[in-house]
C-alpha positions as CSV (number, residue, x, y, z in Angstrom):
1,X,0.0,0.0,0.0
2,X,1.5,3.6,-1.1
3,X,1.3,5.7,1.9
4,X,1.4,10.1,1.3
5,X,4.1,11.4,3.2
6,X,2.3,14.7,2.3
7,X,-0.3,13.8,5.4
8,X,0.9,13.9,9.0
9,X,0.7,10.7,10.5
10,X,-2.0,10.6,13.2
11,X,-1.0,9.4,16.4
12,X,-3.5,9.0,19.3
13,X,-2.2,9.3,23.0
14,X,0.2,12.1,24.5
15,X,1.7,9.3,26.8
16,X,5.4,8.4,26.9
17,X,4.9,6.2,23.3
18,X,2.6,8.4,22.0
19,X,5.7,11.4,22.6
20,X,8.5,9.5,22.0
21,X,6.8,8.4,18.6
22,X,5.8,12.3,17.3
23,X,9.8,12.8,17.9
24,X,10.7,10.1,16.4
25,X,9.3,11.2,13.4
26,X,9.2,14.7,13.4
27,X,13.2,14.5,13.6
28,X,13.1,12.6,10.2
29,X,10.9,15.3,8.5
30,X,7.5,14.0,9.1
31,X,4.6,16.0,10.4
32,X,2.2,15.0,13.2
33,X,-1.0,15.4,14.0
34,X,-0.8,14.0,18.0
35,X,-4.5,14.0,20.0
36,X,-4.6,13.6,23.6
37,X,-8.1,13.6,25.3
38,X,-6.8,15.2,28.6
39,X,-7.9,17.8,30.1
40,X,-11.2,17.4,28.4
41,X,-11.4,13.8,29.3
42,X,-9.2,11.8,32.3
43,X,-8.6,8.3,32.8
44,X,-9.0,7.2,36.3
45,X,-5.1,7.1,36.4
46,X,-4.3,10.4,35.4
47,X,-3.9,13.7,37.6
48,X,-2.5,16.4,35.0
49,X,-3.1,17.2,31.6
50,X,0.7,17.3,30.9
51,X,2.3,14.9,28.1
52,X,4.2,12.2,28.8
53,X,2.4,11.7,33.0
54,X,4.3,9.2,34.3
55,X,1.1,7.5,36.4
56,X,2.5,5.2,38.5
57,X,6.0,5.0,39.9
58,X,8.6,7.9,39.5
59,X,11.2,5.4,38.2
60,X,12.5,4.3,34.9
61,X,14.3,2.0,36.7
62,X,18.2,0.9,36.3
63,X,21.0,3.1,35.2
64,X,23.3,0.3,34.4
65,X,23.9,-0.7,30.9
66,X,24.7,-4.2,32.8
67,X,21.1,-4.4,33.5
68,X,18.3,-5.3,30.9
69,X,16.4,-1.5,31.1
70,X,20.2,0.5,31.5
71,X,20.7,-1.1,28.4
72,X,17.5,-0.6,26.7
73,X,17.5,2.8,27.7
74,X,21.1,3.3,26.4
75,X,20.6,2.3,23.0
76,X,17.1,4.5,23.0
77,X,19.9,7.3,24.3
78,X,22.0,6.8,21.7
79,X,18.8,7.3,18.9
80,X,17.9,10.5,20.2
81,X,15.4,9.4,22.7
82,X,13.3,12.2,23.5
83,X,11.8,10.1,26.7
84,X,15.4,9.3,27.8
85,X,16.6,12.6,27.5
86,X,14.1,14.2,29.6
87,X,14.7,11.5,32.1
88,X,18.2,12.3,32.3
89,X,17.3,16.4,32.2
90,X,14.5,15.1,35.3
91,X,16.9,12.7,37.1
92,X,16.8,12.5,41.4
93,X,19.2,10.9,43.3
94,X,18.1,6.8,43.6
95,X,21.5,5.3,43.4
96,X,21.7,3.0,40.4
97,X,18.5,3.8,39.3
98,X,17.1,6.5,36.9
99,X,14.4,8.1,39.1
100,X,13.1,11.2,37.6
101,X,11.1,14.3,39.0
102,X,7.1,13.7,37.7
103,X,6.7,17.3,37.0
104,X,9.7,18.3,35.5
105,X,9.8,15.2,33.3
106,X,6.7,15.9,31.6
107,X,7.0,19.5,31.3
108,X,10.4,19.0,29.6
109,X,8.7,16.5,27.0
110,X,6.0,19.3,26.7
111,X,8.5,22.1,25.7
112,X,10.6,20.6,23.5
113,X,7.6,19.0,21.7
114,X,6.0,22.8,21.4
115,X,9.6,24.4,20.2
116,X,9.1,21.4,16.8
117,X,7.6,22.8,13.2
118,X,5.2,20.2,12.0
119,X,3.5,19.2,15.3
120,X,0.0,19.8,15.8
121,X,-1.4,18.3,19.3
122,X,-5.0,18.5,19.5
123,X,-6.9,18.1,22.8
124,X,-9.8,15.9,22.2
125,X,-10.7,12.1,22.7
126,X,-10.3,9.9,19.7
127,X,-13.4,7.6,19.4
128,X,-12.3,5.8,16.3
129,X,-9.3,4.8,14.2
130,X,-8.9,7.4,10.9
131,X,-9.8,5.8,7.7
132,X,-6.7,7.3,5.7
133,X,-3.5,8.2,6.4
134,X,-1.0,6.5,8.8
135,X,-2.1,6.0,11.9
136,X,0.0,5.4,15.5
137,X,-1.9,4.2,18.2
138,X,-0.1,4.7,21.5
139,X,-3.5,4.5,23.6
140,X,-1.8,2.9,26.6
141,X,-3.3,0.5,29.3
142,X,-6.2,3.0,30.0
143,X,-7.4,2.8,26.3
144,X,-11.3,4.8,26.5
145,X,-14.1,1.7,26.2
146,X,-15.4,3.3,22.7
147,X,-11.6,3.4,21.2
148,X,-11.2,-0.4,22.6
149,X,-14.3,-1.2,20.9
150,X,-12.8,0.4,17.5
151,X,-9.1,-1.6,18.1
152,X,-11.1,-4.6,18.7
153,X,-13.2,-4.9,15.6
154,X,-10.1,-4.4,13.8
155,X,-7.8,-6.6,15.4
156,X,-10.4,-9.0,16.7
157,X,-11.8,-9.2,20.1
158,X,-10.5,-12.5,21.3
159,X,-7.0,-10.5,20.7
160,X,-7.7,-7.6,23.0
161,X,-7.3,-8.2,26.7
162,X,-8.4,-5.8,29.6
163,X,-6.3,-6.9,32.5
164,X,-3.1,-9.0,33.1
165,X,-2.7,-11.5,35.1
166,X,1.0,-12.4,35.5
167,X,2.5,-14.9,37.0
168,X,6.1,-14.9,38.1
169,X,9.2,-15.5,35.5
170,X,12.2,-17.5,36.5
171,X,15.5,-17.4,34.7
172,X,16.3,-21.3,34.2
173,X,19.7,-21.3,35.1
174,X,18.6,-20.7,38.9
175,X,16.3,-23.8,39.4
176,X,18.2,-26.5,40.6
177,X,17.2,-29.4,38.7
178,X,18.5,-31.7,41.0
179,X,15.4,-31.2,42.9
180,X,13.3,-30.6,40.0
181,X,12.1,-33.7,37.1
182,X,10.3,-32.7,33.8
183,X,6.7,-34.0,33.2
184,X,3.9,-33.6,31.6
185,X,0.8,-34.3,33.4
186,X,-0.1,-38.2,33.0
187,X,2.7,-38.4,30.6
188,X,5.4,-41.0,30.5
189,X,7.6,-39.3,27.9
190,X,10.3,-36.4,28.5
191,X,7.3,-33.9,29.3
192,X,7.2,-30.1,28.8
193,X,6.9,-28.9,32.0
194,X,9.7,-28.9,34.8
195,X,8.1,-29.8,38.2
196,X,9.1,-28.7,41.7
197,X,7.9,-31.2,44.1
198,X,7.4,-30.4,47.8
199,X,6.5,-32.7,50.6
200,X,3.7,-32.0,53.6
201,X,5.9,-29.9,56.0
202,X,6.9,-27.9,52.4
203,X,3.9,-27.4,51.2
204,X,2.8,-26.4,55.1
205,X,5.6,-24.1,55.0
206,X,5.0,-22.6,52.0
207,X,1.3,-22.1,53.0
208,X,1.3,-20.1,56.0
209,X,4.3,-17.9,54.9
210,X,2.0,-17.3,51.2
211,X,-0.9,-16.5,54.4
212,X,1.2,-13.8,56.1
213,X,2.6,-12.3,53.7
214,X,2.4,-8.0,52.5
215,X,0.3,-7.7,49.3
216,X,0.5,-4.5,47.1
217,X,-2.7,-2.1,47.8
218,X,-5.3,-1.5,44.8
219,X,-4.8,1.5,42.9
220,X,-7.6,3.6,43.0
221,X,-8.8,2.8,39.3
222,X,-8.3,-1.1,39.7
223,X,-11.1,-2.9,40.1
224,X,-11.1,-5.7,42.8
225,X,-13.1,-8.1,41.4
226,X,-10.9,-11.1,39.6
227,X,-11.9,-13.3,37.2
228,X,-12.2,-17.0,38.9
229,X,-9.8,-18.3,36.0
230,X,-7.0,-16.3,37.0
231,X,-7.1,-15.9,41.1
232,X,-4.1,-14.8,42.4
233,X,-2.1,-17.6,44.5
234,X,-3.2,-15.7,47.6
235,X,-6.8,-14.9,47.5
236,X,-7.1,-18.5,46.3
237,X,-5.3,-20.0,49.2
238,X,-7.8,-18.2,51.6
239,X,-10.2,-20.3,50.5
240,X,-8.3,-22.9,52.4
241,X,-5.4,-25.1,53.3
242,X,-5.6,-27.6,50.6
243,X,-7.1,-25.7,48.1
244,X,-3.9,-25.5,46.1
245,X,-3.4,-28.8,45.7
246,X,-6.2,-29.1,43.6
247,X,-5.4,-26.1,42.0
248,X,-2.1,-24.7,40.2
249,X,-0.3,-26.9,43.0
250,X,-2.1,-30.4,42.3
251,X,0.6,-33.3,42.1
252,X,-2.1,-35.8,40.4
253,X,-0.7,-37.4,37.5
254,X,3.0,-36.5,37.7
255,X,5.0,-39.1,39.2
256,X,8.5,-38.2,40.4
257,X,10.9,-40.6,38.8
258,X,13.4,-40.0,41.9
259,X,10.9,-41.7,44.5
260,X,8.3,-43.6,42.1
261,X,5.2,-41.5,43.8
262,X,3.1,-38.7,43.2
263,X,4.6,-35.5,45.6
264,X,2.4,-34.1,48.0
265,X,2.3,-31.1,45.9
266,X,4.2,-29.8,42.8
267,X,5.0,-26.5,41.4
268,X,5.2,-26.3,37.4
269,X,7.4,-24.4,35.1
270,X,6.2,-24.0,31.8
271,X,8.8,-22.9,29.2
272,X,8.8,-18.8,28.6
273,X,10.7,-18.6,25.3
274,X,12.2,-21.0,22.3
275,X,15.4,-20.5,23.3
276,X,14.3,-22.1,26.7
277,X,16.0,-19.6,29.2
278,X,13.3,-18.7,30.8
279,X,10.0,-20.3,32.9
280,X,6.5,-19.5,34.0
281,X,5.4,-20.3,37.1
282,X,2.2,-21.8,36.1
283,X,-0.7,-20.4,37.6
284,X,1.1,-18.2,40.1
285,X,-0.6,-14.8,39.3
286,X,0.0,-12.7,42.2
287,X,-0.7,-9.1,43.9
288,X,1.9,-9.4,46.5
289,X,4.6,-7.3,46.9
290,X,8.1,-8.2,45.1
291,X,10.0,-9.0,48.0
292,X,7.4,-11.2,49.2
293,X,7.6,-12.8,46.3
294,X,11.4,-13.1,45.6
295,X,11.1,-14.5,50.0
296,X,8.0,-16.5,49.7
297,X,8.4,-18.6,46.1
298,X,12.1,-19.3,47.3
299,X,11.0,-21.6,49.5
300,X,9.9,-24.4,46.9
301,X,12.6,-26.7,46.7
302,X,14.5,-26.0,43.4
303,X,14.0,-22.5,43.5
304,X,15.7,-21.4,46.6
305,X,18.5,-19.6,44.5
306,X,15.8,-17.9,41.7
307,X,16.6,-15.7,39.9
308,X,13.3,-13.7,38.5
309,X,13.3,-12.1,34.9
310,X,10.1,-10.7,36.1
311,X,7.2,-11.0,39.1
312,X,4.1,-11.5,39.1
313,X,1.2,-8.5,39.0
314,X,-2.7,-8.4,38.5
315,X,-3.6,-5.1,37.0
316,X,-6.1,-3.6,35.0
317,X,-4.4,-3.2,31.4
318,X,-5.8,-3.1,28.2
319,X,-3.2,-5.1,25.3
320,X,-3.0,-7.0,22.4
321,X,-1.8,-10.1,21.4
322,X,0.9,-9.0,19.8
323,X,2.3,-12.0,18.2
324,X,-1.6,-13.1,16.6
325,X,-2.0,-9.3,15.2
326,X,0.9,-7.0,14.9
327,X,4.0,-7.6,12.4
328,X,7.5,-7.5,13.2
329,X,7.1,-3.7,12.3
330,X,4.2,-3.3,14.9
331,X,1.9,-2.7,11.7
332,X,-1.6,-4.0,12.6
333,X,-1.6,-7.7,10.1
334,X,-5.5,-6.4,9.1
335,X,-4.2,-2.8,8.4
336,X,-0.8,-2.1,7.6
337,X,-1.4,1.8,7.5
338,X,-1.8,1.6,11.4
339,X,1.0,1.2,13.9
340,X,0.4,0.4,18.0
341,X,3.0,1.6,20.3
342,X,3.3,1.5,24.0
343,X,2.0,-0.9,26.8
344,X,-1.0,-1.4,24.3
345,X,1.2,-4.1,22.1
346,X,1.8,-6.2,25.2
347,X,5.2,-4.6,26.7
348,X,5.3,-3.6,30.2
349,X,7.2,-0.5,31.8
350,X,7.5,3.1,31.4
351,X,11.1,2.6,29.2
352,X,9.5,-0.1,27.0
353,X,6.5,1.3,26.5
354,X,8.5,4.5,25.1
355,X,11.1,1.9,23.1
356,X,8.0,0.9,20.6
357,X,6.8,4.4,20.7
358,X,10.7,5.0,18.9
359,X,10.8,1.8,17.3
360,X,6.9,3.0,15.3
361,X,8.2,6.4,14.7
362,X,11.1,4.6,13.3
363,X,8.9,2.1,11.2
364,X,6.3,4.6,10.0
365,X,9.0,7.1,8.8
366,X,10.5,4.1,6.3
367,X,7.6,3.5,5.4
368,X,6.0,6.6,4.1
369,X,9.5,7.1,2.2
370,X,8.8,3.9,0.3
371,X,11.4,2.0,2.2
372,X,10.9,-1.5,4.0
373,X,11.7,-0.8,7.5
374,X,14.9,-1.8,8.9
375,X,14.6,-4.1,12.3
376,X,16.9,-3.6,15.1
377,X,19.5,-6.1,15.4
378,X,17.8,-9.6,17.6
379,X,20.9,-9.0,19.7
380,X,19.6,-5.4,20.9
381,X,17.3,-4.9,23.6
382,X,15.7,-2.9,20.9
383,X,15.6,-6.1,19.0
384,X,14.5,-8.7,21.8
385,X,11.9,-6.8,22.8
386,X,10.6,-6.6,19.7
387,X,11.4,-10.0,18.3
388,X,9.4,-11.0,22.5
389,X,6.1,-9.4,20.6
390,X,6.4,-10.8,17.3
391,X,7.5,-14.4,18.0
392,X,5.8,-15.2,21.6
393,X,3.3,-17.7,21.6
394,X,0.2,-16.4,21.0
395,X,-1.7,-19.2,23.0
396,X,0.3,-17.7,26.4
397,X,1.0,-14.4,25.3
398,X,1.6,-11.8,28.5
399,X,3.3,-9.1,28.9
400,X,6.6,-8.8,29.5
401,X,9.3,-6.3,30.6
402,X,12.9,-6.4,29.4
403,X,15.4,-9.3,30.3
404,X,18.5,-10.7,29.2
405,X,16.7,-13.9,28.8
406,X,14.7,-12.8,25.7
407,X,18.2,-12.0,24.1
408,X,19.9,-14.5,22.2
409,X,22.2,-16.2,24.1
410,X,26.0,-15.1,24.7
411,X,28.4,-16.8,21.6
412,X,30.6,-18.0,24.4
413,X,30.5,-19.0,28.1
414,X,30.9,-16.0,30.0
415,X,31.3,-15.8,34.5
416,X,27.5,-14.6,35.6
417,X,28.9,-12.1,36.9
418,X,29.9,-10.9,33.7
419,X,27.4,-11.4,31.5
420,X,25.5,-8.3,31.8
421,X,28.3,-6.2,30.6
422,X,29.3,-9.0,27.8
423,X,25.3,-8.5,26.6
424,X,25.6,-4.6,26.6
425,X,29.0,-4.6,24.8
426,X,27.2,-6.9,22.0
427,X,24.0,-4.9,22.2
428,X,26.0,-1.2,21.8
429,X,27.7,-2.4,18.6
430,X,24.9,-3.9,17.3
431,X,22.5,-0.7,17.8
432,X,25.6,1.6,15.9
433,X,26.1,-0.7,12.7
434,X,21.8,-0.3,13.0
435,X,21.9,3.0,12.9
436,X,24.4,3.3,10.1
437,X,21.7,1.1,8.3
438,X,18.8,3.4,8.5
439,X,20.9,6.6,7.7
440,X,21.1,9.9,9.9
441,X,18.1,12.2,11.0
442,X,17.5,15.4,10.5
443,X,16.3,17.9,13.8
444,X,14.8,21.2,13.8
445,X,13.6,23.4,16.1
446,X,11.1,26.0,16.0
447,X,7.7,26.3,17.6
448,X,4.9,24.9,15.9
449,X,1.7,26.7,14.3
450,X,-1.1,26.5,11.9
451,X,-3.0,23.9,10.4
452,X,-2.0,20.3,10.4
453,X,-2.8,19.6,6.8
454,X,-1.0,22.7,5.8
């Protein structure tokens, strides 16, 4: 399909994908049409009618490039991220983490958005998708009921979810297989799950430390009610002492090879990704707190020494499944005039949520130049994250924050101690021969004014 680069592409939601996106673009000569619905309409998240409200937390989380996000947000640093670079102009003390002033990191995305020729933000709620031009849709989690409605007769509404219900993440090379045997349920073969067993005083353990401990408070705009297919761990071990066991924790039908029994209760991991570095805890959707969880789900025998790519979390959240719908380009499969960015595709976190926001604005401009878009290098966090939505398996899909085990593994064996930095220094070299690929931008500044289809 021919696209006009005459038009300005239409992207709807001021949030950090939504900006990040409009910058993206507007640095490679593109015009923008960007609507926000605040102040005239407000989510039940959102306080100010600023750009770019960071709604939750105040942090984007590590500053070290050895770390998953320090990395991710490096190589977003290094293409002119307008969401980074406010961070950094925003930045509080908070150690090794990249904590960031609300109000000041907003009203620096606001500014240098308003100093751009060719950006016109209009203040109104989108009800629909446009029937021409390019469209970005950068909604968030929030999306308005009468937009979802429109995203989900496009994409289909068994691919449009309104909450998440997460279970915990486990990076295999911390379970300790010596106390773990893989199984499938009723299965004599190899199996595909790996199964943690736990005996009575275990399992009795387990229980009354899962009873006592701190979960996170509701946000005001959740909704408490959960759906009786996806309980958290907690609120269904209320219900009573051996209610897991015939529940995510039931040991019929999986007999451990080591003693020639069924346990008294077993723990499965289902495999995350294809390249088999990381496992779900099945059924372990959770609202407890993180260090409850890292304290509490190291008790099961094989994972005392876990390691957790990323914990577990019921919130409301509307998202797609990415790898049924989107392309690798985040082009809607049905539509390929109309991009998704943000937590809307199915990432999770204020710095990914702004990476697709780049990676679209970096997409759509090829695009409307006649070009096939050039994807960031699988060895990037750039690229993992992106290859996590177009490659996932669409019958688990979840959402997912940034890891080191949705990267290709490391060519060589590296100390763990080391492998963060061997990672980034792969991941750095990678993102520069990318961006020798898709050529240089151009930036202007200069405050913007008159009509959008000028």
């Amino acid at each position: 399909m021919k696209m006009d680069i005459r038009k300005p592409v239409v992207i709807i939601g001021g949030g950090l994908a939504g900006c990040e996106a409009a910058w993206q673009l507007l640095n490679r000569g593109i015009r923008v049409t960007l609507h926000e619905m605040r102040p005239k309409v407000f989510s039940a998240a959102h306080k100010t009618p600023l750009l770019a409200e960071l709604v939750c937390s105040n942090s984007l989380r590590s500053r070290m490039i050895e770390n998953a996000v320090g990395l991710l947000k490096e190589e977003m640093r290094s293409m002119g991220s307008l969401i980074v670079e406010a961070a950094d102009a925003g930045a509080l003390p908070a150690g090794k983490a990249l904590a960031v002033d609300r109000t000041l990191f907003s009203r620096y995305v606001e500014e240098r958005l308003g100093e751009r020729d060719g950006l016109y933000i209009l203040r109104n709620e989108v009800t629909g998708i446009p029937e021409e031009g390019v469209v970005i849709v950068a909604s968030g989690p929030l999306t308005s009921d009468s937009l979802a409605k429109k995203i989900a007769g496009l994409a289909g509404s068994d691919y449009l979810y309104f909450y998440d219900a997460i279970a915990p993440i486990v990076e295999a090379e911390s379970i300790d297989l010596s106390k773990a045997f893989r199984a499938s349920r009723y299965d004599s073969g190899t199996g595909d799950y790996l199964n943690c067993p736990m005996d009575r005083d275990e399992y009795k353990a387990f229980y009354r430390a899962l009873m006592e401990a701190n979960e996170v408070p509701l946000r005001s705009f959740e909704d408490p009610r959960y759906f009786e297919g996806c309980l958290p761990i907690e609120v269904m071990a209320r219900r009573g002492l051996r209610t897991l066991l015939f529940g995510p924790m039931k040991p019929v039908g999986l007999v451990d090879p080591r003693t020639g029994r069924e346990p008294y209760a077993v723990v499965q991991l289902r495999q995350e990704n294809r390249t088999a570095r990381l496992y779900n805890m099945v059924g372990f959707q959770t609202k407890l707190t993180w260090p409850e969880q890292e304290r509490v789900f190291r008790m099961i025998p094989a994972l005392e020494k876990a390691e957790f790519a990323r914990l577990g979390s019921i919130h409301r959240n509307t998202f797609l499944n990415a790898p049924a719908v989107l392309r690798k380009t985040l082009q809607l499969r049905s539509d390929e005039r109309i991009f998704f960015a943000g937590q809307i595709t199915g990432v999770e976190g204020y710095v990914e949520s702004a990476a697709t926001g780049l990676l679209a604005g970096v997409f759509a401009s090829s695009c409307l130049r006649g070009q096939a878009p050039s994807l960031p290098p699988g060895v990037t966090a750039l690229g993992a994250l992106l290859a996590h939505l177009a490659r996932a398996d669409a019958e688990t899909f979840q959402p997912m924050n940034i890891n080191f085990g949705l990267f290709p593994a490391l060519e060589k064996k590296v100390p763990r101690k080391d492998r963060g930095m061997a990672y980034a220094e792969r991941a750095l070299a990678a993102v520069r021969q990318w961006k020798e690929e898709i050529g240089s931008v151009t930036c202007s500044s200069g405050r913007s004014s008159g009509d959008p289809q000028g």
